[in-house]
N, C-alpha and C positions, 0 to 999 in steps of 0.2 A: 504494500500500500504506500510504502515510503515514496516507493520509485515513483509510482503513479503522479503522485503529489511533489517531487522534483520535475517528472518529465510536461506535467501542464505548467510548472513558472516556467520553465526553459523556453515552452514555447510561448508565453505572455511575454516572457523577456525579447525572445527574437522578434513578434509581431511589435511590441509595441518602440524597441529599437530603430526600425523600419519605417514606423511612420515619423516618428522624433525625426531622426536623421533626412529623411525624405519625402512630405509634403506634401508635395506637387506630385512627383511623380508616381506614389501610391494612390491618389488622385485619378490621374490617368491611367492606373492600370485598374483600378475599379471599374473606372467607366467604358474601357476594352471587353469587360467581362460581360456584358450585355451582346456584345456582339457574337460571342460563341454558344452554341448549340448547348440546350440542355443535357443533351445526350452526352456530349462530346466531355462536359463537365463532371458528370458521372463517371466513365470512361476511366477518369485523369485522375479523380477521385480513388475511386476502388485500388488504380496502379500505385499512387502512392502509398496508399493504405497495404496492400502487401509487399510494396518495399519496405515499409517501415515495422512491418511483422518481420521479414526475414531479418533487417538489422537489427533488432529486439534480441530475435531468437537465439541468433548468432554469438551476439555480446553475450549472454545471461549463459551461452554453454562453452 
């Protein structure tokens, strides 16, 4: 559970690093994401979600 609860600040930390640092251009990539396909979204979704399973899995064996 520890892990859980380090691995969502990491990512608070990178998301909100991201926008600090960059403004404008998180910005316009927001408003790019309207332009792609829901599907396509999903897709992208799912792939990084089992890459982030195998690097999970990887690390902890």
């Amino acid at each position: 559970m520890k892990e859980l609860i380090i691995a969502f600040g990491l990512f608070l930390f990178v998301e909100g690093i991201l926008y600090a640092l960059f403004p404008s251009k998180m910005k316009n990539m927001l408003k790019k994401l309207e332009l792609i396909k829901d599907s396509q979204l999903r897709i992208g979704g799912l792939v990084f979600t089992l890459i982030g399973f195998v690097v999970i899995y990887y690390a902890k064996n």
